[in-house]
N, CA and C atoms as an extended XYZ file, in Angstrom:
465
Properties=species:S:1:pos:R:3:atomname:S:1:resname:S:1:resid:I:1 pbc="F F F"
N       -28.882     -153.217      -70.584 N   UNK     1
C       -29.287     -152.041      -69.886 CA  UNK     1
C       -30.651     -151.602      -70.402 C   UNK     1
N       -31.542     -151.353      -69.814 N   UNK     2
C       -32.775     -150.696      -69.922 CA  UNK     2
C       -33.102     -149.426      -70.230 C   UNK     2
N       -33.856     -149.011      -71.176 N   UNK     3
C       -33.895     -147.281      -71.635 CA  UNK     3
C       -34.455     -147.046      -70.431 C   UNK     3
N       -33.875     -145.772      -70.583 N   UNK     4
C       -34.373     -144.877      -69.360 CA  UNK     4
C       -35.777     -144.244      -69.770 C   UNK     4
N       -36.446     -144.067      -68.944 N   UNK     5
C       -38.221     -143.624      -68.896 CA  UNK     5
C       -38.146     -141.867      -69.362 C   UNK     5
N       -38.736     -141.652      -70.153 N   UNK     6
C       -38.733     -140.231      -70.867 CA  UNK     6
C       -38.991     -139.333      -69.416 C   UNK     6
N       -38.468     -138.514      -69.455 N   UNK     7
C       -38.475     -137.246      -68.417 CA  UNK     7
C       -39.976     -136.254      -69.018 C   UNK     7
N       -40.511     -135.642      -67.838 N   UNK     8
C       -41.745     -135.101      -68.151 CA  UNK     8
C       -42.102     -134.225      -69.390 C   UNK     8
N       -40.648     -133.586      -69.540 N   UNK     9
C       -40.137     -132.632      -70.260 CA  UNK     9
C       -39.969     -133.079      -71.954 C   UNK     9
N       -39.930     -134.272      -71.897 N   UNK    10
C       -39.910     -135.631      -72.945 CA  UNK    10
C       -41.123     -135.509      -73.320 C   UNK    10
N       -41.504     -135.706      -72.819 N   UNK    11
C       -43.076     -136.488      -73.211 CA  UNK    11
C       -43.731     -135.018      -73.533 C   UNK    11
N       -43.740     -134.151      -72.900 N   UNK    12
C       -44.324     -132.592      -73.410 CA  UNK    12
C       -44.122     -132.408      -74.557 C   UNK    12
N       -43.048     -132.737      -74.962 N   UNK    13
C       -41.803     -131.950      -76.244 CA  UNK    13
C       -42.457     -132.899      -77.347 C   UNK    13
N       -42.781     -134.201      -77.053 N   UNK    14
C       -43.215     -135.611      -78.071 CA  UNK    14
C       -44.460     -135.082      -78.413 C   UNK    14
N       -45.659     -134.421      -77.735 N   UNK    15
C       -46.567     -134.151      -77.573 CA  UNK    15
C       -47.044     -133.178      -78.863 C   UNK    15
N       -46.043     -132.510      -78.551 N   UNK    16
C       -45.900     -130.853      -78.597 CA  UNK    16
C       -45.845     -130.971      -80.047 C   UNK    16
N       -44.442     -132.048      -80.454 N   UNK    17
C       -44.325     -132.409      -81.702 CA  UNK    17
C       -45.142     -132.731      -82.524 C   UNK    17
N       -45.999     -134.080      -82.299 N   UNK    18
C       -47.299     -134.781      -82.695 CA  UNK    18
C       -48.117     -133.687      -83.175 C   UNK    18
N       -48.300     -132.783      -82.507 N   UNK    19
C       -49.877     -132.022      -82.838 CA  UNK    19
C       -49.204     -130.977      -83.556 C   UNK    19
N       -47.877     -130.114      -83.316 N   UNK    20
C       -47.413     -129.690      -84.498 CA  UNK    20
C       -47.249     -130.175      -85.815 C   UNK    20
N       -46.925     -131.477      -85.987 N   UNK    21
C       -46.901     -132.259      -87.538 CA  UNK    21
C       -48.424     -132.480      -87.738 C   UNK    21
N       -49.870     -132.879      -86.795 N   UNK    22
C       -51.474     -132.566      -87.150 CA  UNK    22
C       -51.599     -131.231      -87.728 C   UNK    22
N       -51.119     -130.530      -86.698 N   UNK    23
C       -51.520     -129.203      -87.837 CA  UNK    23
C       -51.229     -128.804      -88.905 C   UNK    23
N       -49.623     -128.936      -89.050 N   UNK    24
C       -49.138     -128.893      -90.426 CA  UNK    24
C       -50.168     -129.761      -91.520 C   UNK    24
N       -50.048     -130.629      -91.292 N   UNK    25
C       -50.740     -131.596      -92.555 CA  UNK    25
C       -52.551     -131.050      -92.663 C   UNK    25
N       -53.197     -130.690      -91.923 N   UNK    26
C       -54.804     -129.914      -91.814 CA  UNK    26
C       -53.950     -128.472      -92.486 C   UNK    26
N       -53.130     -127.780      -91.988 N   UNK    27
C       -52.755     -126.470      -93.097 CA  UNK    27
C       -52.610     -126.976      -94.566 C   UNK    27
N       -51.876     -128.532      -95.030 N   UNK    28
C       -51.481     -128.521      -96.187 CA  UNK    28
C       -52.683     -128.808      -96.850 C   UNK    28
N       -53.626     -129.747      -96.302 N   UNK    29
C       -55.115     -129.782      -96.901 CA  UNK    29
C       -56.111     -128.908      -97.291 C   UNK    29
N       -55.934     -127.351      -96.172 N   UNK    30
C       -56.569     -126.460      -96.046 CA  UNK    30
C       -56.354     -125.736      -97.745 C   UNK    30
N       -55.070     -125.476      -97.698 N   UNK    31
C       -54.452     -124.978      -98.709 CA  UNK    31
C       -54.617     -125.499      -99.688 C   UNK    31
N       -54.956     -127.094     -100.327 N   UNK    32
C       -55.145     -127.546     -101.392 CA  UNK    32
C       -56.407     -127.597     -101.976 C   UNK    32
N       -56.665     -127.241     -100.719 N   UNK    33
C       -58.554     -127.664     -101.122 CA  UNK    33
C       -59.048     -125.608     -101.555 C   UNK    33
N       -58.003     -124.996     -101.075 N   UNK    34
C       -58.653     -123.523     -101.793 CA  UNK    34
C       -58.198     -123.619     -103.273 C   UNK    34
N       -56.590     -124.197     -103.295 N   UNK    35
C       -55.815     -124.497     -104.910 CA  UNK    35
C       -56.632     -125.161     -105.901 C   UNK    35
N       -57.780     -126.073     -105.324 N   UNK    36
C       -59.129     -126.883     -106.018 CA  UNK    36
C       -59.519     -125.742     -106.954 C   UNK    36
N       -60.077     -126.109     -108.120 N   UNK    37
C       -60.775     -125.065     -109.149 CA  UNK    37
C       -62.278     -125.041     -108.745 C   UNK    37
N       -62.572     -123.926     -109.015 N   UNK    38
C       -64.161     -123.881     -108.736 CA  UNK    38
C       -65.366     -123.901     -109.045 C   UNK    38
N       -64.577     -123.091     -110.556 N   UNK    39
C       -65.502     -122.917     -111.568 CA  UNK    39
C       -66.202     -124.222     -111.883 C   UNK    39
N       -67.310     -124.343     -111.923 N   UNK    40
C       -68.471     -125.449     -112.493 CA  UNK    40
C       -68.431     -126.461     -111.539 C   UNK    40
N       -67.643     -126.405     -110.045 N   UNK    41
C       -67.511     -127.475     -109.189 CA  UNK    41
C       -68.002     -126.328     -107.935 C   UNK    41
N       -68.328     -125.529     -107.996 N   UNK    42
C       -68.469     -125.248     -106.703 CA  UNK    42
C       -68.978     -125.657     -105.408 C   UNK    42
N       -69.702     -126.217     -105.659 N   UNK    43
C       -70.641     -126.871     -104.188 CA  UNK    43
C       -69.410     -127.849     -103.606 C   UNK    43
N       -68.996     -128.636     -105.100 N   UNK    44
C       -67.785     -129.162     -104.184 CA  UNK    44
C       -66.530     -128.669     -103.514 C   UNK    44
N       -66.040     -127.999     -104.228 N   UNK    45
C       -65.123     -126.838     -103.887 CA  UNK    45
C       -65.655     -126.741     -102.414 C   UNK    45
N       -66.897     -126.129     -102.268 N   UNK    46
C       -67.382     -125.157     -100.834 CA  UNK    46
C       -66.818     -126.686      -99.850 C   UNK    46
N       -67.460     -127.443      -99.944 N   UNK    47
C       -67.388     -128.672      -99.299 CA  UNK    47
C       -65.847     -129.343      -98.951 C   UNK    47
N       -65.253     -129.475      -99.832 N   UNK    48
C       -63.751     -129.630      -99.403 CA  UNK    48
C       -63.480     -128.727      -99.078 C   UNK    48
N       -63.604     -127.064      -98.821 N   UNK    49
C       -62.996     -126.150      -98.504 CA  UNK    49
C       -63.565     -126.349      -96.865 C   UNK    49
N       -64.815     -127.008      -96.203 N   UNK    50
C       -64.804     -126.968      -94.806 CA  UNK    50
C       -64.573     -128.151      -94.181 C   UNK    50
N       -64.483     -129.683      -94.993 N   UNK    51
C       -63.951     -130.338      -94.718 CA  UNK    51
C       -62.464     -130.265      -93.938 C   UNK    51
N       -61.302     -129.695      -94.490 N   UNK    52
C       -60.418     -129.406      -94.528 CA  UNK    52
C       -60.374     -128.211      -93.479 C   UNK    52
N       -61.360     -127.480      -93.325 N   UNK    53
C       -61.542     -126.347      -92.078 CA  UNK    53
C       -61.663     -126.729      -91.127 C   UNK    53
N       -62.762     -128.083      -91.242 N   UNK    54
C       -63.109     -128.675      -89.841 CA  UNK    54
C       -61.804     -129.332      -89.068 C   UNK    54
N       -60.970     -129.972      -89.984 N   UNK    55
C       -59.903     -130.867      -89.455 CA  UNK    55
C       -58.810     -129.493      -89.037 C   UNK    55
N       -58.317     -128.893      -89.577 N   UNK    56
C       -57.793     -127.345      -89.288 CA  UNK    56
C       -58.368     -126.722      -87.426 C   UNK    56
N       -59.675     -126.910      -87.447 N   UNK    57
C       -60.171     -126.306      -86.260 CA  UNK    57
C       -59.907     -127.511      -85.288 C   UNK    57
N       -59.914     -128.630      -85.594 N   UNK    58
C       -59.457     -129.296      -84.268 CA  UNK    58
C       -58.004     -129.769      -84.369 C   UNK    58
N       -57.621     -129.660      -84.994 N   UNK    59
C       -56.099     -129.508      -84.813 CA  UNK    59
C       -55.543     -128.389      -83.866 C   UNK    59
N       -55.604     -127.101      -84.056 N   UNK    60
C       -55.558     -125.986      -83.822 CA  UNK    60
C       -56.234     -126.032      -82.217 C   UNK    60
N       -57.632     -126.659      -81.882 N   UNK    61
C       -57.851     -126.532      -80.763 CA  UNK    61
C       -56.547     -127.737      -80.253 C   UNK    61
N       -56.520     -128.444      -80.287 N   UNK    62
C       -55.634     -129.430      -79.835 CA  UNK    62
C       -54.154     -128.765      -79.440 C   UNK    62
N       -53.669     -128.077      -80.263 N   UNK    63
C       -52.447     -127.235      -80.125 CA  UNK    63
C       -52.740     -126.770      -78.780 C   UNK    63
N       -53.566     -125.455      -79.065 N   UNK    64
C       -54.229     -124.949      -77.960 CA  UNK    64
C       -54.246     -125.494      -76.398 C   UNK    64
N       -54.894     -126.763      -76.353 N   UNK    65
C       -54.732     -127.361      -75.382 CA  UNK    65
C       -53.455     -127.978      -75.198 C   UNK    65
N       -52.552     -127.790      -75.609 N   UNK    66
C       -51.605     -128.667      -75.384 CA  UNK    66
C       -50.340     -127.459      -74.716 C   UNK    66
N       -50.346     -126.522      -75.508 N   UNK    67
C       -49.898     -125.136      -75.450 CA  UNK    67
C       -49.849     -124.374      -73.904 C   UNK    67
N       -51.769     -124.203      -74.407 N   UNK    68
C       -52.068     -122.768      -73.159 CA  UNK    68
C       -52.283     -123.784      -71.889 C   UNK    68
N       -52.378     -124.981      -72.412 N   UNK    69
C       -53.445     -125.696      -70.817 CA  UNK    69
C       -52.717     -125.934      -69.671 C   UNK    69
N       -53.173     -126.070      -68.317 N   UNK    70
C       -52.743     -125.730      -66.982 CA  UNK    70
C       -51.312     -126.655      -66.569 C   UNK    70
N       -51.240     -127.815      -67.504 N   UNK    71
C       -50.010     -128.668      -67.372 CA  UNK    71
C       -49.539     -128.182      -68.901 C   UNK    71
N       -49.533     -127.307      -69.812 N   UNK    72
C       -48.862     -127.193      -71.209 CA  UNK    72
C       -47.731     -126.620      -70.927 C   UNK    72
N       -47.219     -126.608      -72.675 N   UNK    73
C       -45.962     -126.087      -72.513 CA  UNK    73
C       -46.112     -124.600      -72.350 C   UNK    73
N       -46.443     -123.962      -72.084 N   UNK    74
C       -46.211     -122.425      -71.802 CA  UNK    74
C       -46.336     -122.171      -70.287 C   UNK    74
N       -47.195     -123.004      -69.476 N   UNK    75
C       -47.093     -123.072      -68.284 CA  UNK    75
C       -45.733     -123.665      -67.452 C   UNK    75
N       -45.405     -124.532      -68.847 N   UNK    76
C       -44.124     -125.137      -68.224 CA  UNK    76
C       -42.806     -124.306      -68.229 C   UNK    76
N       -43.010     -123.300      -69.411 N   UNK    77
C       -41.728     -122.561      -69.842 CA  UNK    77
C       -42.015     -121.545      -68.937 C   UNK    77
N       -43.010     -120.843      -68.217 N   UNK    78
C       -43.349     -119.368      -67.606 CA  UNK    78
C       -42.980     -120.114      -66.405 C   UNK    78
N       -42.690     -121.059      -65.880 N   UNK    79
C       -41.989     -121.543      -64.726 CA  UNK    79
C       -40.586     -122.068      -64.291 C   UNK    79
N       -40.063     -122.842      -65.448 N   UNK    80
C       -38.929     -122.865      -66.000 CA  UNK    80
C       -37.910     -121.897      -66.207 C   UNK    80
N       -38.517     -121.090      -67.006 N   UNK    81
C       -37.708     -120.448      -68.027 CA  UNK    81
C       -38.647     -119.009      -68.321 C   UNK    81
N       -39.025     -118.053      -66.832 N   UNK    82
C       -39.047     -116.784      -67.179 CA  UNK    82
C       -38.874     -115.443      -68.222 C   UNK    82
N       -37.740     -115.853      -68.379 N   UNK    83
C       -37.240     -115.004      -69.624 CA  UNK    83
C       -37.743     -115.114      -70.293 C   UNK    83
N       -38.799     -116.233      -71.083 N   UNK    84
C       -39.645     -116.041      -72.421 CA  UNK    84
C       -40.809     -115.769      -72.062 C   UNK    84
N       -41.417     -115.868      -70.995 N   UNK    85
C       -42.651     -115.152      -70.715 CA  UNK    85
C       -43.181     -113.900      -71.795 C   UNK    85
N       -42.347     -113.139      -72.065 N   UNK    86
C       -42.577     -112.433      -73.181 CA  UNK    86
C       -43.357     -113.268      -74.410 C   UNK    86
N       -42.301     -113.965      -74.961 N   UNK    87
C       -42.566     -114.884      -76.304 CA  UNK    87
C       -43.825     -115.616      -76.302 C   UNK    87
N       -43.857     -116.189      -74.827 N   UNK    88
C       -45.196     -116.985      -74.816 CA  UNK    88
C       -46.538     -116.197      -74.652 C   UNK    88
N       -46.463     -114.464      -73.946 N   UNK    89
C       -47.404     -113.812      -74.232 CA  UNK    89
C       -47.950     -113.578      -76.196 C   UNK    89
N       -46.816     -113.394      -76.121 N   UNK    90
C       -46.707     -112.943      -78.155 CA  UNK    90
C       -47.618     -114.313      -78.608 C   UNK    90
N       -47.367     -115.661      -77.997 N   UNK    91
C       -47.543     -116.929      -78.909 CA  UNK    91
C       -49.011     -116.883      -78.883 C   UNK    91
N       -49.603     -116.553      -77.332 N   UNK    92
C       -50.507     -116.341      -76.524 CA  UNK    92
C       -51.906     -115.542      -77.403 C   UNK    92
N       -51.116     -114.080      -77.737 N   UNK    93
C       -51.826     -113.589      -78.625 CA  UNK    93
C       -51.904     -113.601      -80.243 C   UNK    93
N       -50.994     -114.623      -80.407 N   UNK    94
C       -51.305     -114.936      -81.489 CA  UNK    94
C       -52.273     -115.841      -81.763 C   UNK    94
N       -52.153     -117.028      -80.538 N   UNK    95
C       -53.925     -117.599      -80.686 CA  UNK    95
C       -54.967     -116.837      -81.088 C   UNK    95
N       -55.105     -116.119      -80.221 N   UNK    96
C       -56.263     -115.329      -80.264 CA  UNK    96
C       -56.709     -114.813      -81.857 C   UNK    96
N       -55.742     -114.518      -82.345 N   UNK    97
C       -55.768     -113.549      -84.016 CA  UNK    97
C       -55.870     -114.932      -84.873 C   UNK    97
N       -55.428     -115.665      -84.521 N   UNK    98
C       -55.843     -117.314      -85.327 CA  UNK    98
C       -57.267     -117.643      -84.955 C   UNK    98
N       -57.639     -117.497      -83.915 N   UNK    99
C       -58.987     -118.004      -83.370 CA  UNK    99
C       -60.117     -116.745      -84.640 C   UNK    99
N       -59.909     -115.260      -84.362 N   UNK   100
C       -60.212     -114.536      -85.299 CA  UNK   100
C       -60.227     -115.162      -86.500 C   UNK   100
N       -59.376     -115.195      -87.161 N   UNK   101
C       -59.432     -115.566      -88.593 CA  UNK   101
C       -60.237     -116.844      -89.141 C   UNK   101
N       -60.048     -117.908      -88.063 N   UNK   102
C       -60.597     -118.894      -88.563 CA  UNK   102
C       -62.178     -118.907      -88.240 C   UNK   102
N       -62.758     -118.203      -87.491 N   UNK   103
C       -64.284     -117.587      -87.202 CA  UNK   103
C       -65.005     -117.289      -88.601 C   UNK   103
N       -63.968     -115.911      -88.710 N   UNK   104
C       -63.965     -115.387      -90.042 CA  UNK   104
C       -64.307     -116.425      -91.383 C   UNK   104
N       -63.046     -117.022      -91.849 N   UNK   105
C       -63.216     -118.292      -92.316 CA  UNK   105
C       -64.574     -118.540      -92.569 C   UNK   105
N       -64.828     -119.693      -91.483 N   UNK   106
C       -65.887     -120.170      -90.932 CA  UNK   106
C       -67.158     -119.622      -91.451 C   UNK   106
N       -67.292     -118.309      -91.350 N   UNK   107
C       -68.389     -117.397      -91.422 CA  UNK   107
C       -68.532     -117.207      -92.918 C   UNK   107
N       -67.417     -117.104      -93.857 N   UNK   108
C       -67.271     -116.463      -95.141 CA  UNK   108
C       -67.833     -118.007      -95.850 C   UNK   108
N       -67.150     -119.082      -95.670 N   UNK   109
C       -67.134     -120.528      -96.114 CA  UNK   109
C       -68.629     -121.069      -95.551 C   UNK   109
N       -69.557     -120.524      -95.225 N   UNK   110
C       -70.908     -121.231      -94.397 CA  UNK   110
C       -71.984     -120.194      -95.103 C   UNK   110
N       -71.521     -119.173      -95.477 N   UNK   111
C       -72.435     -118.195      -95.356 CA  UNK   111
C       -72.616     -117.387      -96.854 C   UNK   111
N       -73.456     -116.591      -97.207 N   UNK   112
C       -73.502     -116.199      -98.774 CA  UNK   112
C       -72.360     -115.727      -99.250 C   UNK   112
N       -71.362     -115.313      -98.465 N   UNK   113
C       -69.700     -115.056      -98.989 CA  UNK   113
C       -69.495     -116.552      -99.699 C   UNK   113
N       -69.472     -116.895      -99.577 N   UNK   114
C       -69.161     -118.424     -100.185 CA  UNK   114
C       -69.279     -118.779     -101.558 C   UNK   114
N       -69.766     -118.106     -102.013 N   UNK   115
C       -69.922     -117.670     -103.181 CA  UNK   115
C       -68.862     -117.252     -104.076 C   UNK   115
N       -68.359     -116.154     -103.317 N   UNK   116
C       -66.926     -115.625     -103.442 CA  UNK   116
C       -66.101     -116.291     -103.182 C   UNK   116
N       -65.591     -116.580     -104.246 N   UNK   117
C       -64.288     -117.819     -104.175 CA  UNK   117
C       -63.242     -116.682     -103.608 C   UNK   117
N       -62.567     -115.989     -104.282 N   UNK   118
C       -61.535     -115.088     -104.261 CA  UNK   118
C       -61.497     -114.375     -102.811 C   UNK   118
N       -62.699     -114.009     -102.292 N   UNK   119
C       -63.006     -113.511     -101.156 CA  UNK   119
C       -62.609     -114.730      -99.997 C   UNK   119
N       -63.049     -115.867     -100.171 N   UNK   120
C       -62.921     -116.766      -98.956 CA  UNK   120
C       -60.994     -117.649      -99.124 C   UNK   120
N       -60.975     -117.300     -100.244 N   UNK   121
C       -59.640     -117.959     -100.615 CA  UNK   121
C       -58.552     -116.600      -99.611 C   UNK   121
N       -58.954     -114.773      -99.937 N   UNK   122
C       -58.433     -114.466      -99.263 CA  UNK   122
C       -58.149     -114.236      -97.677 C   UNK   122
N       -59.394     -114.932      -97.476 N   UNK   123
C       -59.000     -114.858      -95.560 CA  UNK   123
C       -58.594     -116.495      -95.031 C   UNK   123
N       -58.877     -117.270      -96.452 N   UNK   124
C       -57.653     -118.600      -95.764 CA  UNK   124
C       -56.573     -118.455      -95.901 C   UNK   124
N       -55.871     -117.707      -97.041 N   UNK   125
C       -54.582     -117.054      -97.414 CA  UNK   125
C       -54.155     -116.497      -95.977 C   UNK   125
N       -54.901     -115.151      -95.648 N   UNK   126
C       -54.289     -114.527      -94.549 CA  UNK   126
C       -54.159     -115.695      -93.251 C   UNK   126
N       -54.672     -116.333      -93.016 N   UNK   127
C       -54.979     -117.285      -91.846 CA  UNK   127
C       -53.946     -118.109      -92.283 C   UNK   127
N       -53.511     -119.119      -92.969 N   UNK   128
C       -52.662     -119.479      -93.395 CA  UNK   128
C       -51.033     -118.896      -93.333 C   UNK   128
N       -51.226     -117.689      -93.417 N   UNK   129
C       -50.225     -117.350      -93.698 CA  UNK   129
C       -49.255     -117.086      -91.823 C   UNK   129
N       -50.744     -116.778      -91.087 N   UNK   130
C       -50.745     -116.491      -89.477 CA  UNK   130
C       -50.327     -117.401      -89.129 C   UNK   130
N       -50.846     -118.691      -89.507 N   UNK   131
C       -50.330     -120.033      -89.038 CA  UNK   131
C       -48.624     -120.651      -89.004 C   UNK   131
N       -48.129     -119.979      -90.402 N   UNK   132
C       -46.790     -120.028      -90.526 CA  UNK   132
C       -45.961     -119.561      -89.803 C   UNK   132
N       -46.352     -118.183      -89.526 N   UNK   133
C       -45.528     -116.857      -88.644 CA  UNK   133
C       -45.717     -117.843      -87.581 C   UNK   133
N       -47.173     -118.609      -87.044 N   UNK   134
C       -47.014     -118.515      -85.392 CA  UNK   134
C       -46.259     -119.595      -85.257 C   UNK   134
N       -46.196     -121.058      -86.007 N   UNK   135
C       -45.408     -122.395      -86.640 CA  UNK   135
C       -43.977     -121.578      -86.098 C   UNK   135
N       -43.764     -120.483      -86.807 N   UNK   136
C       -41.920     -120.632      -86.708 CA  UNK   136
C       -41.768     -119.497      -85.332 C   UNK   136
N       -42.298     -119.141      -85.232 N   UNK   137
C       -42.696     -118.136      -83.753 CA  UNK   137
C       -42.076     -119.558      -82.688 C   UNK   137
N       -43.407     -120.659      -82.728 N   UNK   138
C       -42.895     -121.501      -81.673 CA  UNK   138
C       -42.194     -122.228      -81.808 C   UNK   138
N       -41.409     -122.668      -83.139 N   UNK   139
C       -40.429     -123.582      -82.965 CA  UNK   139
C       -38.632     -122.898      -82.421 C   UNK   139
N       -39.220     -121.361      -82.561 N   UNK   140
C       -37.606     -120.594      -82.175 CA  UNK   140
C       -38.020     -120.641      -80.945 C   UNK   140
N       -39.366     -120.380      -80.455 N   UNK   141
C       -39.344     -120.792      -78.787 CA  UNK   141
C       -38.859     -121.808      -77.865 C   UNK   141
N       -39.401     -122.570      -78.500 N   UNK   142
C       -38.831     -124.474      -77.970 CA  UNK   142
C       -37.397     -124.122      -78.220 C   UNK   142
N       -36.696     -124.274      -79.177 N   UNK   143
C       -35.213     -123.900      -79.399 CA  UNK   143
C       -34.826     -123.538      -78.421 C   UNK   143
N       -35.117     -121.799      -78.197 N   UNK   144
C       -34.349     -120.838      -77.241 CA  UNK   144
C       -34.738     -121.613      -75.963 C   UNK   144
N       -35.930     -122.406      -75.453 N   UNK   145
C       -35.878     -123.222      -74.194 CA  UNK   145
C       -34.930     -124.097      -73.699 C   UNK   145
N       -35.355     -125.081      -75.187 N   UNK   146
C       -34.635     -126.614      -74.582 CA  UNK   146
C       -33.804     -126.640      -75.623 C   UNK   146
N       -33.083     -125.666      -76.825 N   UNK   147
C       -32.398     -126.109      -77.818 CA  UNK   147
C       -32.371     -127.516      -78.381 C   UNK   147
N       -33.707     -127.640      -78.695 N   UNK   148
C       -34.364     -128.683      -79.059 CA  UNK   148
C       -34.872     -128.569      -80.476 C   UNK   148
N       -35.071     -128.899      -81.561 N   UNK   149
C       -35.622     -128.623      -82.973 CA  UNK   149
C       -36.852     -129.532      -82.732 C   UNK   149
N       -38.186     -128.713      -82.998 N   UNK   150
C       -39.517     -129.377      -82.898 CA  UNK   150
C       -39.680     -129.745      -84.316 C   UNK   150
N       -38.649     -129.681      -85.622 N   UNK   151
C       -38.945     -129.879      -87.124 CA  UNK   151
C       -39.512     -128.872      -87.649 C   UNK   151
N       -39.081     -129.250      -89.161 N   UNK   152
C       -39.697     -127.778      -90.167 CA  UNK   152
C       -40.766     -128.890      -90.986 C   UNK   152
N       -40.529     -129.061      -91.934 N   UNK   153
C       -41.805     -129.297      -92.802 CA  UNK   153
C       -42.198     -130.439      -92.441 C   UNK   153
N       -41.567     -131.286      -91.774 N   UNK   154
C       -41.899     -132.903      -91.816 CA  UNK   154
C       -42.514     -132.925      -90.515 C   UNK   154
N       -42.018     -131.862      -89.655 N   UNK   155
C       -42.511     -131.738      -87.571 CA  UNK   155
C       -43.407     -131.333      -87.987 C   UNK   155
């Protein structure tokens, strides 16, 4: 007997997965590279700290597109599955406050803040920490959809 061909809904969810486990692993880098010491290394420090930003920002756009975009999953669930329309507004604006932070970031890590270790360590902290909330935000979403587990540390 022949496997049956993944349903559209399949392949979204596989998708969905993939770039959730990219981001995770660009968060765990993000995070190690602030845990880096600084003192007497800084330039390098600064440097792995946007290395690790850069891969973070296209991860994150990738989500994004995979998420908000005109065939994503939120388009799919606000058609589907009404009732979370709510959740996916919430997920919705939580982009947005991620997109914020990592600007921020961006700006602090490029710019004479950079300097300030403690200062740029605290708005990857907060951003980081956004990332988690929005991480388990959408995996109770997918759940309450398709009672499906998109994974915890390893998804």
């Amino acid at each position: 007997m022949q496997p049956s061909s993944p349903t559209p809904e399949q392949i979204l969810l596989d998708a969905v997965r993939r770039r959730r486990a990219g981001l995770h692993e660009s968060m765990i880098a993000l995070e190690q590279a602030f845990a880096a010491p600084a003192p007497g290394r800084h330039g390098a420090w600064v440097q792995r700290v946007h290395a690790a930003l850069a891969e973070l920002v296209a991860d994150f756009r990738a989500h994004i597109d995979i998420t908000e975009g005109p065939s994503g999953l939120y388009a799919d669930l606000c058609t589907t599955e009404p009732r979370l329309s709510y959740a996916v507004a919430r997920l919705t604006r939580e982009h947005a406050h991620i997109r914020e932070l990592i600007d921020d970031l961006l700006a602090r890590a490029s710019g004479s803040d950079a300097n300030d270790v403690d200062a740029v360590r605290d708005v990857g902290t907060a951003l980081l920490g956004s990332l988690v909330r929005h991480r388990q935000h959408g995996s109770d979403l997918i759940y309450e959809a398709y009672a499906f587990d998109v994974g915890g540390e390893n998804g």
